[in-house]
VOBA-1610 file (N, C-alpha, C; in pm, whole numbers, padded with zeros to 5 digits, always signed):
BEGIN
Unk-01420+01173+00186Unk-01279+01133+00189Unk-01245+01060+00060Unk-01143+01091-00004Unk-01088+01066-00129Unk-00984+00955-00108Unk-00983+00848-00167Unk-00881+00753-00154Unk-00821+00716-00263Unk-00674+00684-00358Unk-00618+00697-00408Unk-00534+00588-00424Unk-00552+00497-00560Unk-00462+00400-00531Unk-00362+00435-00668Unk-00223+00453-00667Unk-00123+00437-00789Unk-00132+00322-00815Unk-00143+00330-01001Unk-00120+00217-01071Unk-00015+00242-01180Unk+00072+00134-01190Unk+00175+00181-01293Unk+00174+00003-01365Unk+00234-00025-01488Unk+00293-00090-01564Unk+00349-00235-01438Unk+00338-00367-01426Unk+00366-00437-01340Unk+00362-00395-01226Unk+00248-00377-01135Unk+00243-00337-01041Unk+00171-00493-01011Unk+00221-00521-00859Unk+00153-00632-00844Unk+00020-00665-00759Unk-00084-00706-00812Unk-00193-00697-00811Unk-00267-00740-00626Unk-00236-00786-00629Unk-00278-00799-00476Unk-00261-00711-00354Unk-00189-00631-00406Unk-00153-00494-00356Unk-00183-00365-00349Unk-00268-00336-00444Unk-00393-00264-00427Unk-00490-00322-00418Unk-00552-00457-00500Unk-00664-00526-00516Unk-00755-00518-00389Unk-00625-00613-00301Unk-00638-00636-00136Unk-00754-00576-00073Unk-00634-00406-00043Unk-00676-00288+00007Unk-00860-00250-00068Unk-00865-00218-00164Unk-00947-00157-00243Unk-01071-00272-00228Unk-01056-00360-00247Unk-01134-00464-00159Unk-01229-00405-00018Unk-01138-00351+00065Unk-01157-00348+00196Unk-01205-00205+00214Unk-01135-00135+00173Unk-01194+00034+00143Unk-01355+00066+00013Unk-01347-00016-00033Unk-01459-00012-00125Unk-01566-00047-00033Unk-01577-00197+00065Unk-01668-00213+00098Unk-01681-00103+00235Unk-01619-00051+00243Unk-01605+00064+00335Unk-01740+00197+00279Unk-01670+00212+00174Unk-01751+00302+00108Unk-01891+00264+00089Unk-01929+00162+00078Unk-02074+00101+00059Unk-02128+00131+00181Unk-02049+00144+00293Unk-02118+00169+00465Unk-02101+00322+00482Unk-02022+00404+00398Unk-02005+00538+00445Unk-01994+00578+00265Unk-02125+00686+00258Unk-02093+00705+00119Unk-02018+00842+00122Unk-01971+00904+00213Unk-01843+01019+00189Unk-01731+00945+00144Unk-01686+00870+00140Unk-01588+00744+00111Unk-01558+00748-00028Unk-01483+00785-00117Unk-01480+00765-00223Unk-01343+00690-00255Unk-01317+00560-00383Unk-01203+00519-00421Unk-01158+00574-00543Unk-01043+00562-00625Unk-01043+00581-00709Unk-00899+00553-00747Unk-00867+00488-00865Unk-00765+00454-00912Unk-00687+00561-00999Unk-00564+00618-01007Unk-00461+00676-01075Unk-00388+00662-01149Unk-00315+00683-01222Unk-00178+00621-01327Unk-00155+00744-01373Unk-00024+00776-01461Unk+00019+00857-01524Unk-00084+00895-01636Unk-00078+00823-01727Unk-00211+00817-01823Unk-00303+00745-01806Unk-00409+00766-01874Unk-00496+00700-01868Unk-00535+00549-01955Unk-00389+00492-01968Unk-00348+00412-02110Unk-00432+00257-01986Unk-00449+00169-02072Unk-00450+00011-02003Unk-00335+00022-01908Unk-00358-00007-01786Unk-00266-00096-01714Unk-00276-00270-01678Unk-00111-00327-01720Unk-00105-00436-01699Unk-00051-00469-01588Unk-00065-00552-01564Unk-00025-00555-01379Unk+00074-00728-01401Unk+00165-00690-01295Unk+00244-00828-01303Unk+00214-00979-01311Unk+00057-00983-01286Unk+00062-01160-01295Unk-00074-01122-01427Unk-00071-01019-01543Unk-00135-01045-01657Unk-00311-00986-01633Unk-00349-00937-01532Unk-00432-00809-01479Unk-00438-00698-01565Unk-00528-00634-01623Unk-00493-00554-01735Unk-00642-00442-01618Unk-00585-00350-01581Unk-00735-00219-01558Unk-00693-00099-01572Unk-00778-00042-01622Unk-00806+00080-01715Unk-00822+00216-01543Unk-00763+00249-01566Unk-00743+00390-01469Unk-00857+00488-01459Unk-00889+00521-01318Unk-00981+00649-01329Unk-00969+00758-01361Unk-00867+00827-01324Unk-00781+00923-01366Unk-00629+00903-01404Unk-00577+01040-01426Unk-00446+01044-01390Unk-00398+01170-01336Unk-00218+01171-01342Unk-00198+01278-01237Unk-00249+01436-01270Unk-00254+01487-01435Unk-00315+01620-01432Unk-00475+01646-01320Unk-00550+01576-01368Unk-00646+01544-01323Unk-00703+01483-01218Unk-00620+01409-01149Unk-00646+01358-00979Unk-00666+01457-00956Unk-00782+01484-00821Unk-00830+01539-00693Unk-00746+01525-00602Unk-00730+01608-00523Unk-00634+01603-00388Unk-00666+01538-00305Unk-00614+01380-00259Unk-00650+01285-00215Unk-00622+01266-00052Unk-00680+01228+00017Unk-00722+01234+00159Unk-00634+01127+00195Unk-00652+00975+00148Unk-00522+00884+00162Unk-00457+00840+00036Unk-00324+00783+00035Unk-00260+00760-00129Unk-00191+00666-00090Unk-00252+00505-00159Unk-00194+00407-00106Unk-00110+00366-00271Unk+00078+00318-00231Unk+00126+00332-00347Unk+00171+00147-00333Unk+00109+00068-00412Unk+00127-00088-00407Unk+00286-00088-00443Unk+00301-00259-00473Unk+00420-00255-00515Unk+00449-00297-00641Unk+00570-00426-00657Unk+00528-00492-00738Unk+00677-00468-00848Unk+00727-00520-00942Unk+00859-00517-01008Unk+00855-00365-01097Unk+00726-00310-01090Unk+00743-00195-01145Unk+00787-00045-01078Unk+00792-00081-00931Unk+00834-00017-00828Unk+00997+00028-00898Unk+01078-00074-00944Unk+01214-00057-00933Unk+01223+00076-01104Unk+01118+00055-01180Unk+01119+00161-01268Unk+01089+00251-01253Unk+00992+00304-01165Unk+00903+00376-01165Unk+00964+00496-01009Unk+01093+00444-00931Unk+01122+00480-00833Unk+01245+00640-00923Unk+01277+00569-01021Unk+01309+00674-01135Unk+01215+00772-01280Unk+01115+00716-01229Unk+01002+00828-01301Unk+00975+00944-01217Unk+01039+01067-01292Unk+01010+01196-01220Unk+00867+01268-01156Unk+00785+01188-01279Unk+00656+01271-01299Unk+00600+01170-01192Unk+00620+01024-01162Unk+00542+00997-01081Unk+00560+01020-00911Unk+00731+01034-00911Unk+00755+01060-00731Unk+00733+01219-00751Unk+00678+01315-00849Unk+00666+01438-00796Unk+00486+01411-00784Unk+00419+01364-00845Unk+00315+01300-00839Unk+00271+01281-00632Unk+00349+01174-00608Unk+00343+01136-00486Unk+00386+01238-00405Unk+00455+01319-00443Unk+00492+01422-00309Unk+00398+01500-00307Unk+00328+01559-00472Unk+00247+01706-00412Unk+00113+01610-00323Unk+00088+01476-00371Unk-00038+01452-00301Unk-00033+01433-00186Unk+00098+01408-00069Unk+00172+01401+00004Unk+00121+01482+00133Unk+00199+01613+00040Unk+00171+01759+00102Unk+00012+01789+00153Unk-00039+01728+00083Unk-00220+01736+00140Unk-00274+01614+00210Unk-00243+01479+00182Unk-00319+01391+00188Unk-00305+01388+00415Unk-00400+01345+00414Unk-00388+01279+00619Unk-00262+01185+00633Unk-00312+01074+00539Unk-00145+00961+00527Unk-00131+00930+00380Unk-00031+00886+00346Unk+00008+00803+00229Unk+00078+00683+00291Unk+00021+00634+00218Unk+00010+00421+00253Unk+00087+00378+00146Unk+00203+00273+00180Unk+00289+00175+00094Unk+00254+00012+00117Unk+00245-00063+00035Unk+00244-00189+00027Unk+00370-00251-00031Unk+00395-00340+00011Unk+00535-00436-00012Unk+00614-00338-00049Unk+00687-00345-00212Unk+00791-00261-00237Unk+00759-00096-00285Unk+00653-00123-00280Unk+00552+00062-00261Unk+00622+00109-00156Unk+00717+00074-00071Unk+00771+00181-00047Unk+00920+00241-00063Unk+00955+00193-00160Unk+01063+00232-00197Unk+01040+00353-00312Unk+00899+00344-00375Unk+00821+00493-00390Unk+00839+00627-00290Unk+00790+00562-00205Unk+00793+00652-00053Unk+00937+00726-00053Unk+00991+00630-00034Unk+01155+00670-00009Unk+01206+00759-00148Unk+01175+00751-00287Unk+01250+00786-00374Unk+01189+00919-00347Unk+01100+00983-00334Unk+01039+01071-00276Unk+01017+01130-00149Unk+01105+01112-00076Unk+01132+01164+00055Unk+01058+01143+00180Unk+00986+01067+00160Unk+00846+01071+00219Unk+00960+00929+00363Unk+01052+00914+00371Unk+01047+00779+00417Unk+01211+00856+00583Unk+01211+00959+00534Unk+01354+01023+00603Unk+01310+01027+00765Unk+01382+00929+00839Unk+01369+00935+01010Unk+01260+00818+01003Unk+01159+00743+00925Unk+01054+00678+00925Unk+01023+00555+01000Unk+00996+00476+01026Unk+00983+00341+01080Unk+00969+00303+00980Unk+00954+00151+00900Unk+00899+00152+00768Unk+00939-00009+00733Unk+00825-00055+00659Unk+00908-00216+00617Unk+00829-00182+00499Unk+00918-00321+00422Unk+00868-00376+00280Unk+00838-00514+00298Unk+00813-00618+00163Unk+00870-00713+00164Unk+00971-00795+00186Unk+00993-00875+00273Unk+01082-00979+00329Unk+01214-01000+00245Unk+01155-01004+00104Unk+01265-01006+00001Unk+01350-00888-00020Unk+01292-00780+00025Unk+01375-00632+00018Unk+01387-00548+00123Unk+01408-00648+00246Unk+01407-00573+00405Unk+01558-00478+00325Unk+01662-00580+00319Unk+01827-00572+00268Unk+01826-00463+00194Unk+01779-00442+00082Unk+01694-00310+00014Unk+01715-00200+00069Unk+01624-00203+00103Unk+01539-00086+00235Unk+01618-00071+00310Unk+01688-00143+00441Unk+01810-00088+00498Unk+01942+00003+00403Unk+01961-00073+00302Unk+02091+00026+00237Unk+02065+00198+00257Unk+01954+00247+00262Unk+01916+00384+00256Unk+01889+00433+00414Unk+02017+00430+00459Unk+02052+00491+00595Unk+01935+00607+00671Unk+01867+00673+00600Unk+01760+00760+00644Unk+01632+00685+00681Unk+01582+00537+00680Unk+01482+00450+00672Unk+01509+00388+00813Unk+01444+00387+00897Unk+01452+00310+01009Unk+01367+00175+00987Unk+01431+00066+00936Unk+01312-00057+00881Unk+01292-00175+01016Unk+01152-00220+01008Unk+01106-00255+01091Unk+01056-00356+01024Unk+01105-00494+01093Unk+01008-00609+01046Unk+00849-00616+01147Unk+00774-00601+01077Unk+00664-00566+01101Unk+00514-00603+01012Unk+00409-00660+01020Unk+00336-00659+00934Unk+00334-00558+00821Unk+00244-00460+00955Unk+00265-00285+00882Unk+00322-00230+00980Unk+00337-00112+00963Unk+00414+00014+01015Unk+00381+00170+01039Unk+00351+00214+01150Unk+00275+00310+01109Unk+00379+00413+01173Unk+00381+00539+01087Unk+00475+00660+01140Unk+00417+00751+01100Unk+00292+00859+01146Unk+00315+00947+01075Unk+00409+01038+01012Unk+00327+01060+00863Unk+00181+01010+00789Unk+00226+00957+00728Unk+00316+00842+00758Unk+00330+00714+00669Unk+00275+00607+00749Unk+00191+00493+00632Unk+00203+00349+00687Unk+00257+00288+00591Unk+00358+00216+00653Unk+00376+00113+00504Unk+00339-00083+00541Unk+00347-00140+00450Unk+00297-00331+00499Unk+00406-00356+00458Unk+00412-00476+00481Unk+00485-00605+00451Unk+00468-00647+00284Unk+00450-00757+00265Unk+00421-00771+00120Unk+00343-00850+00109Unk+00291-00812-00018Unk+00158-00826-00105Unk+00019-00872-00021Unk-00026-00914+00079Unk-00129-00935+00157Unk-00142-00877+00268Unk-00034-00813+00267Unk-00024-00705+00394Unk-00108-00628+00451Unk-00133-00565+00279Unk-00164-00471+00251Unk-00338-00502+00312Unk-00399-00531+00341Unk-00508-00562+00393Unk-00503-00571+00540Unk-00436-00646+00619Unk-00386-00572+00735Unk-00362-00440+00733Unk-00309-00378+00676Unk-00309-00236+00701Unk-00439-00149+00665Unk-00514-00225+00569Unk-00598-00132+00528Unk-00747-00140+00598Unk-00741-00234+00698Unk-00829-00262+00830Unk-00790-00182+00919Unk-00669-00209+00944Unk-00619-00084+01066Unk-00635+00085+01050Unk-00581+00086+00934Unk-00673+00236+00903Unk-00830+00247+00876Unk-00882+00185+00824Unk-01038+00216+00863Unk-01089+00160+01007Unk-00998+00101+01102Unk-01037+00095+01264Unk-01003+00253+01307Unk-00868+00292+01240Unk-00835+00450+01285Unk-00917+00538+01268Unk-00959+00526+01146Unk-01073+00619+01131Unk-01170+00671+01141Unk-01276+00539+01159Unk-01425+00492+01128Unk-01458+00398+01262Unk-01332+00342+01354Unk-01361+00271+01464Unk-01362+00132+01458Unk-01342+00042+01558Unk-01343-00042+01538Unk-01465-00158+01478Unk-01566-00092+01534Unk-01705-00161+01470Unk-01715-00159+01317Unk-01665-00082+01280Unk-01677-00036+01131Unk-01590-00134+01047Unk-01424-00147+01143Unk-01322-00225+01055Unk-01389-00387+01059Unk-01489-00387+01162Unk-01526-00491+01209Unk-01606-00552+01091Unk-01705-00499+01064Unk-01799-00554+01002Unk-01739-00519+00849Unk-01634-00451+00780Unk-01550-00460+00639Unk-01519-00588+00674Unk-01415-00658+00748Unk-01364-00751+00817Unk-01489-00877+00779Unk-01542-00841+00845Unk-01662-00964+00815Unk-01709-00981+00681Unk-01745-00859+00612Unk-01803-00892+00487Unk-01700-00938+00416Unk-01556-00948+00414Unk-01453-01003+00342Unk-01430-01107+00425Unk-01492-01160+00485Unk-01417-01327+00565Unk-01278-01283+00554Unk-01240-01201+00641Unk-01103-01225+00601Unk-01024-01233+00781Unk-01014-01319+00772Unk-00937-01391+00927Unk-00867-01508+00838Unk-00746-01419+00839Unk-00666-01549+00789Unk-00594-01676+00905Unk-00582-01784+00903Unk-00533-01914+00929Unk-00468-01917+00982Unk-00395-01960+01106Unk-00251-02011+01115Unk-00219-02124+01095Unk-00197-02149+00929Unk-00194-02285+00920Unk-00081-02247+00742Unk+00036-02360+00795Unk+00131-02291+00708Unk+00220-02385+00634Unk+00185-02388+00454Unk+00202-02511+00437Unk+00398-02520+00397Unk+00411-02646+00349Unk+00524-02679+00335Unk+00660-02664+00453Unk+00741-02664+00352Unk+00871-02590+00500Unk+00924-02453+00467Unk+00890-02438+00345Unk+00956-02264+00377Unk+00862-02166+00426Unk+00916-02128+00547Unk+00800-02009+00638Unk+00893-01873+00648Unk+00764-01741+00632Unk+00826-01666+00675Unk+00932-01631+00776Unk+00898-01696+00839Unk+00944-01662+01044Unk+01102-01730+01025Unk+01146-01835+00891Unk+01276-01857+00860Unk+01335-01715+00823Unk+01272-01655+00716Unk+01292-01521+00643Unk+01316-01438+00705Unk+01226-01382+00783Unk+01170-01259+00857Unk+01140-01269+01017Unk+01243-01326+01079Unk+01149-01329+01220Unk+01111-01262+01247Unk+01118-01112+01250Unk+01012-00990+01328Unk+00893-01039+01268Unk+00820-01015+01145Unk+00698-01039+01085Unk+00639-01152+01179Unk+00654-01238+01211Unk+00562-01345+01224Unk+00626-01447+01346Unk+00538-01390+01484Unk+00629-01411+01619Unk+00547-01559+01625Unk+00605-01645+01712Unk+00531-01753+01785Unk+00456-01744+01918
//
C-alpha cells in the first residue's frame, strides 16, 4: 500500500508531519506499507513555520497511490488555483481507496471536486469558508469520514484521523500499538481562556 503525502510551498507542517509520524511507524509493523512524499517538482520545500524538505517524487513520476493525504496550511489558498496540482489530485483520486484532507487541505478537495454532496470539515478558522461552497455539507467534527473522503479539523487533527484509518485498515490492535509508540493520548487539560468549544462547539463536546 502506497501512501502519499502533497507538499507544496507553505504548507503547514504539522499536517502532514503528524500523520506521517503515525503511518511511518505503521510501516515499520507492516512492510507492504510504503510512505512517500510528493510536490510538483522536486525543488526544496519550505513549509510555513520555516521547515524546508526535499520531496520524494513528483507528479510525472508518482506511483498510483492507495491513500493521498493533502495537508493544509496558507499555501492551500494558492495552490487551490494551481491547475497541475488539483488535476494532480483528481487523477490520483480516480485510483486511490481514500484521499485524506487536513485542516485547510480541504479546500484542495473541493477545488477539485472531490468534496460535491460530502460531509467534510476544516479548520475552525475556515468552517465560514467551507460553508460558502453550497455543494460541501460541513461538519464540525474532529475528522470526517465520507467515502472516499476523510477530511480533520486543523493541524493536529490530522493524527486523529490518521489512527482511525490505520484502525480501518490494519485493526484496532495495530492503531493501538502506532498509538503507543507515539504516546500520543492527548490531555484534557486546556490552557488559558480561549478554547475551542468557544469557536467550534461541534469539535469539542463536554
Amino acid at each position: 500500500m502506497k501512501i502519499g503525502f502533497l507538499l507544496f510551498d507553505d504548507v503547514e507542517e504539522l499536517d502532514f508531519a503528524g500523520p506521517w509520524e503515525l503511518f511511518s511507524s505503521w510501516s515499520e509493523r507492516d512492510e507492504t506499507i510504503e510512505c512517500l512524499t510528493v510536490s510538483q517538482h522536486m525543488d526544496m520545500i519550505r513549509c510555513a513555520n520555516g521547515l524546508k524538505v526535499l520531496p520524494d517524487t513528483d507528479f510525472e513520476f508518482c506511483p498510483a497511490l492507495d491513500l493521498l493525504l493533502v495537508p493544509g496550511g496558507q499555501g492551500t489558498r494558492r495552490e487551490v488555483n494551481n491547475p497541475e496540482l488539483v488535476s494532480f489530485v483528481q487523477r490520483q483520486a480516480a485510483s486511490c481507496k481514500w484521499v485524506l484532507s487536513v485542516c485547510t487541505g480541504a479546500f484542495v478537495l473541493q477545488a477539485a471536486g472531490l468534496l460535491k454532496g460530502k460531509k467534510a470539515t476544516t479548520h475552525w478558522q475556515s468552517l465560514d469558508r467551507l460553508r460558502a461552497f453550497p455543494e460541501v455539507i460541513v461538519v464540525e467534527e474532529r475528522f470526517v469520514r465520507d467515502d472516499p473522503v476523510w477530511t480533520a479539523a486543523g493541524v493536529s487533527a490530522g493524527m486523529d484521523l490518521a489512527l482511525a484509518v490505520i484502525a480501518e485498515l490494519a485493526g484496532s490492535d495495530m492503531a493501538g500499538r502506532v498509538q503507543l509508540g507515539a504516546e500520543y493520548y492527548p490531555r484534557q487539560v486546556r490552557y488559558g481562556s480561549a478554547h475551542l468549544s468557544d469557536q467550534a462547539p461541534g469539535y469539542l463536546r463536554e
